[in-house]
N, C-alpha and C positions, 0 to 999 in steps of 0.2 A: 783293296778289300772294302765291301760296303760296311758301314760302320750299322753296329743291332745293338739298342738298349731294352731293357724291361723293369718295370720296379715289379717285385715280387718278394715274397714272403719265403724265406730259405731257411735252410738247418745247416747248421756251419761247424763243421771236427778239426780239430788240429791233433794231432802226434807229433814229440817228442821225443827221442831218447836220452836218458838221462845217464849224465858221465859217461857219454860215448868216447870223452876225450881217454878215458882213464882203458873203456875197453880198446878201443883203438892202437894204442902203445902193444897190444899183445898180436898184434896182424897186420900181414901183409897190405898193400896196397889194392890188391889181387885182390883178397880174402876179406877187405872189407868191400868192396865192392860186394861179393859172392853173399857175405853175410846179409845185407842190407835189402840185395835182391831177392832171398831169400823171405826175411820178416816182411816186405811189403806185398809179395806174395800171398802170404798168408793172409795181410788185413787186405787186400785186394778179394779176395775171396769174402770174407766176413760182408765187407762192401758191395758187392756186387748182387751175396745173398738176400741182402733186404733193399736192394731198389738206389744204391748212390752211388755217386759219382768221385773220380779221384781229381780232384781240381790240380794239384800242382806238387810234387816233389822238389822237396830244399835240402838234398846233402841227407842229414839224421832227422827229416822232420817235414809230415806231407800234412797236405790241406785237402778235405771233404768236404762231398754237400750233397744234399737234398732237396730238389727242388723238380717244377713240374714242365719242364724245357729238358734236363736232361733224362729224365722218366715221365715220354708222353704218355705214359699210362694214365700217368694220373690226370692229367686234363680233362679225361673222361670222366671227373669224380666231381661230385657237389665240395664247393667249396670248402665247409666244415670239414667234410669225411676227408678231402685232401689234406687240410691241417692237420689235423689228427692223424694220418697214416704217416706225415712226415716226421712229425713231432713223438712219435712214439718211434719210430724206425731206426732216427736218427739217436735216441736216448740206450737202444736195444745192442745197435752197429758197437756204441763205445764201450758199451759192459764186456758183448760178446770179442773187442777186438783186445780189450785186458785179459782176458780168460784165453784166447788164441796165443797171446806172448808168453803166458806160462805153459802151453802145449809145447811152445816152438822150443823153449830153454831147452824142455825136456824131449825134445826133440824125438815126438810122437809122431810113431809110424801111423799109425790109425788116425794123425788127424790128415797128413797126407794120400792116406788111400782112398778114404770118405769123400773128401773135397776136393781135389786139384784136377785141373783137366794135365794133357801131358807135359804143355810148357811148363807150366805153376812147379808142378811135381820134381819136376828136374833141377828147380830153381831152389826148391825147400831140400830135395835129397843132398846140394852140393853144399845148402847151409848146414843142414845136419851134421856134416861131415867134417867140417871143420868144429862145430860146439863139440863133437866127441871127439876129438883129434887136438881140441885146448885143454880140453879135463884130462887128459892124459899127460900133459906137460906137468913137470915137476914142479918147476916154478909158478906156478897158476894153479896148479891142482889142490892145493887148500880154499884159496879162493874161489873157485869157480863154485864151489856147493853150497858156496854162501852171498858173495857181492859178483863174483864175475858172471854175472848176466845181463840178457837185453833188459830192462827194463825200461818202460812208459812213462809219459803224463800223458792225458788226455783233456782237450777242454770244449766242451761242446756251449751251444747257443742258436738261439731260433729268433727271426725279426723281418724285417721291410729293409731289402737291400736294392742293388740296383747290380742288373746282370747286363752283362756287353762284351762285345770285344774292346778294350781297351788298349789306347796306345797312339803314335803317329804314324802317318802313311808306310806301308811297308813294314811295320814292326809291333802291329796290333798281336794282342790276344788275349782268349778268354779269360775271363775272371768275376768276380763279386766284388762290391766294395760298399761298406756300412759299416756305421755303430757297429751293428750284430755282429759283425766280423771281428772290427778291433777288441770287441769286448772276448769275444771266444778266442781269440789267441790269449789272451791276459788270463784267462780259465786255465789255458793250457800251461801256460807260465808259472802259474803259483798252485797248479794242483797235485797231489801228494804223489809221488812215484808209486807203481801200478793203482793207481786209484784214478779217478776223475771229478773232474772240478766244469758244475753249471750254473750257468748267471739265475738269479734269483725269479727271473720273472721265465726261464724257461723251464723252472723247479715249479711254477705256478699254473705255469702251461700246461706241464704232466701231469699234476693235481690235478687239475680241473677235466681231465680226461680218464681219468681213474689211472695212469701207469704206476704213480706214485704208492698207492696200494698193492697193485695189483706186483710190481716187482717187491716191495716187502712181505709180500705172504712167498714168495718162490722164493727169496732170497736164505726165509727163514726154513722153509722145507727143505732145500738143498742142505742149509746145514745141519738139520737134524736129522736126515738120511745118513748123512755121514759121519754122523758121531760130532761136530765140530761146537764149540762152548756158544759160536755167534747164534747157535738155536736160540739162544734169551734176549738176542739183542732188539732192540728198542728203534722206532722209526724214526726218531730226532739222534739217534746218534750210527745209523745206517746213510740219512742223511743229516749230516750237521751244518748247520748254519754256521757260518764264518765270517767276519769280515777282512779284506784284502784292502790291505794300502797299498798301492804302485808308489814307491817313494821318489824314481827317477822321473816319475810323471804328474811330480809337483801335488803328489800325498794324494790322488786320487783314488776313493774310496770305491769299494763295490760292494756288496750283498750276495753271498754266493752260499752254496749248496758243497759240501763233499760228500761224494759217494764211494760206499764202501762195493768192491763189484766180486772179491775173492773171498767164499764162505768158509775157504780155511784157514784165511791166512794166520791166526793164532796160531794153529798145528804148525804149517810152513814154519813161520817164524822159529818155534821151538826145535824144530829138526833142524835150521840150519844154525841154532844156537848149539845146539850140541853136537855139532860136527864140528863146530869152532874150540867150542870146551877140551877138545880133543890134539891142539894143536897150540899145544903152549902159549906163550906170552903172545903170540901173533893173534891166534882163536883168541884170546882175553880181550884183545883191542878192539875185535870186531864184533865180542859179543856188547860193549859197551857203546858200539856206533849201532847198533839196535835198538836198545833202551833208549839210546837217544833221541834217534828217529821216530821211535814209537812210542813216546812217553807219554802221547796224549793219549793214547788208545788203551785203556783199561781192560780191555780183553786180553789182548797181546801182552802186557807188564803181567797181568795177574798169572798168565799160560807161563812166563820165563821166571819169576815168582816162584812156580811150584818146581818148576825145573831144578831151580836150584836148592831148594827145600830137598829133593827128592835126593838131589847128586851130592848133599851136605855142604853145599855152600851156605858158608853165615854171613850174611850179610846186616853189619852192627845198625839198625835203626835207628837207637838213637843219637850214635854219632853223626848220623843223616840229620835227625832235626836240631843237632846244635849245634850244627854248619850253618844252619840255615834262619833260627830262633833258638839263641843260647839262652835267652831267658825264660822262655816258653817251656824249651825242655828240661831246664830244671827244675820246672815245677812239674813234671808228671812223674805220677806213681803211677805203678801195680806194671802188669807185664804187657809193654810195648810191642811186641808182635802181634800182638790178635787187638792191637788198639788200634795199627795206622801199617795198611799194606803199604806194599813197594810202590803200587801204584796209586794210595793217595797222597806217599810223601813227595811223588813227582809232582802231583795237580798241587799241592802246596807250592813245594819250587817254584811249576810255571804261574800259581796266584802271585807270590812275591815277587818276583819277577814284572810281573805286569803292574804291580803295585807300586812300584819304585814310584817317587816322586819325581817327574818330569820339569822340565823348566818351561815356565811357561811368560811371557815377554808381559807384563804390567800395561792398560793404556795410557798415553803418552795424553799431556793437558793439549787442552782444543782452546784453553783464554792466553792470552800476553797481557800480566799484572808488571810489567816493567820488568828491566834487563837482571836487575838486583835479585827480583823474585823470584822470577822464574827461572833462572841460572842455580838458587840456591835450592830451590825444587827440583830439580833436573838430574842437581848433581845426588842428590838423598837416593832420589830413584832409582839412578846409573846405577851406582855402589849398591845398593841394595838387591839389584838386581845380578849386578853380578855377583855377588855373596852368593845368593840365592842358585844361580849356575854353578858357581863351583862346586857347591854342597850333593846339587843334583848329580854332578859330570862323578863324584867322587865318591857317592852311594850308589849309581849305577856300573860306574867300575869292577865295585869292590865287590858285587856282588856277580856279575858277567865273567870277571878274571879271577877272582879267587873261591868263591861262595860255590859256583856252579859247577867249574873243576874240581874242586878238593869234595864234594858232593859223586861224580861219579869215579877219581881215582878211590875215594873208601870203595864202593861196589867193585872196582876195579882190583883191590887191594886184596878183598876175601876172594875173586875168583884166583887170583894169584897164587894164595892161600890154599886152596882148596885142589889150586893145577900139582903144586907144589910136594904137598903130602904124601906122595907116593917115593918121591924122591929121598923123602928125610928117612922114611920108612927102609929104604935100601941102605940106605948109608949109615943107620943104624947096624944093620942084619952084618955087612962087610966087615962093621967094628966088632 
């Protein structure tokens, strides 16, 4: 095979499924295959709809792209207007392929009738049939209307790669390889399950071509067509700036963007909180891996908040802040609930948390004032420093293993509480 290179300007998608290990355990060998053929179906569709290409399937997790080799369309386009149609296409493909995984859960017939030619359709009818054929299992049917779903990361990125068949005689094949690539898997990697995660400078690239706007005025219509709280929400926290440490990759830092793509998902979240509320000590566990999950998102705590305001959950406050600042909290008066929601006493938590004092390594002397001195200097340093570590290792501890737990077993304690009261109420009425 003749060997073909190109340097060129690409948009690079990665997909993820996340805890496919955990969905896996519940299906066939068979039936995951069916399932898989199925959701790539569907974002094969989304793909194809706006002009990209499927670069490669890995098992629970494919590679896309945009580029003007495998849409000669666009060849025919001034340069600019090329960028631009990729760099928006490719930002549009990831929103609408999060928005497609929550069709597929719910395993919409109407998105299969709209869009699928006959193969696709057969491939999504045979996943369908299995998601409705788990929810009916006993063992999983609590689950299933809350965690047992497909769910996504998604990481996109745009840059100057290089396109070719790559490989040795006989064993070549297509592919992309760049920065822009390694960096969009690492998008992919750390971006929030059904959300999406973009390197910073293709956050800048959208800006500078109005998508950036132009998706936060839709984003906000959509949710105030539909009744949903994110109508208030705010451009810096639709996209939030984040920074990402790769720690396996020697603390490499990036600059990124998360986007919110689901304008209900407060609602979602609250429905599938109170389908859990509804399921003893089990529903308690997983309304608490909620909160967890979502503690940084203020829409979502304040939606589960009222939930339990409404359903008469107490949840004690200020046992919350004197887990957290027993000194702090005993100096506050007057009434603690309209002082500090659920969801500012979380952004406390994650401030203190990040506030922990770190240990950080002293510099080491650059002179040799003889063996005497510098031995006697060295050693001050050593010990001091390690003083300094254990103090750190033992205040980040106490606060990760004790502080953080015994913080949501109390939340966990009142839904208990609150599952609970029905029961005493019986056992009263028998006596």
């Amino acid at each position: 095979m003749e060997s073909y290179f190109k340097e060129s300007r690409v948009g690079i998608g990665f997909i993820d499924i996340a805890d496919y290990t955990f969905l896996s355990k519940f299906l066939s060998p068979q039936e995951n295959q069916t399932l898989l053929n199925g959701l790539y179906s569907a974002f094969l569709i989304v793909l194809q709809k706006h002009g990209g290409s499927l670069n490669k399937i890995e098992g629970d997790s494919l590679m896309f792209q945009f580029d003007d080799f495998s849409d000669p369309e666009l060849a025919n386009l001034e340069e600019e207007d090329r960028h631009n149609h990729i760099v928006k296409n490719l930002f549009y493909t990831c929103v609408e392929m999060q928005r497609v995984c929550v069709l597929f859960n719910n395993a919409e017939k109407a998105f299969l009738a709209n869009h699928a030619d006959p193969g696709m359709a057969l491939a999504l009818q045979r996943a369908f049939a299995i998601i409705e054929g788990l929810r009916g299992r006993n063992e999983v049917s609590n689950a299933m209307h809350a965690f047992f779903q497909v769910r996504v990361r998604i990481g996109a990125n745009y840059g100057e790669v290089m396109l070719g068949n790559f490989g040795p005689e006989g064993y070549k094949h297509w592919d992309v390889i760049g920065m822009p690539v390694i960096e969009a898997k690492r998008m992919e990697a750390t971006a929030p399950v059904g959300g999406l995660r973009i390197s910073e400078s293709f956050y800048h690239t959208l800006e500078s071509i109005g998508t950036v706007n132009d998706y936060f005025e839709r984003f906000r219509r959509e949710a105030r067509l539909t009744g949903s709280v994110y109508a208030n929400i705010q451009k810096d926290e639709l996209f939030a700036r984040r920074k990402v440490v790769i720690s396996e990759k020697k603390g490499a830092t990036y600059w990124t963007y998360s986007v919110q793509v689901n304008y209900k998902l407060p609602e979602h979240i609250v429905g599938q909180a109170r389908s859990l509320l509804a399921h003893g000590p089990s529903g308690a566990d997983g309304v608490i891996e909620l909160l967890k999950y979502y503690r940084g998102n203020t829409y979502v705590i304040d939606a589960l908040e009222a939930l339990f305001r409404s359903e008469g959950i107490r949840v004690r406050k200020h046992d919350l802040l004197s887990l957290m600042a027993p000194k702090k909290a005993a100096e506050l008066t007057g009434d603690i609930d309209s002082q500090f929601s659920l969801a500012k006493i979380l952004h406390l938590m994650n401030r203190f948390q990040d506030g922990i004092k770190k240990y950080r390594e002293t510099a080491r002397t650059g002179h040799f004032l003889g063996y005497e001195i510098t031995m006697g200097e060295q050693e001050k340093r050593i010990r001091e420093e390690f003083e300094d570590h254990r103090r750190s290792m033992v205040n980040r501890a106490g606060f990760f293993e004790v502080t953080i737990p015994l913080v949501y077993q109390s939340i966990l304690a009142s839904i208990l509480e609150y599952q609970t009261a029905d029961e005493g109420l019986v056992e009263l009425e028998m006596l």
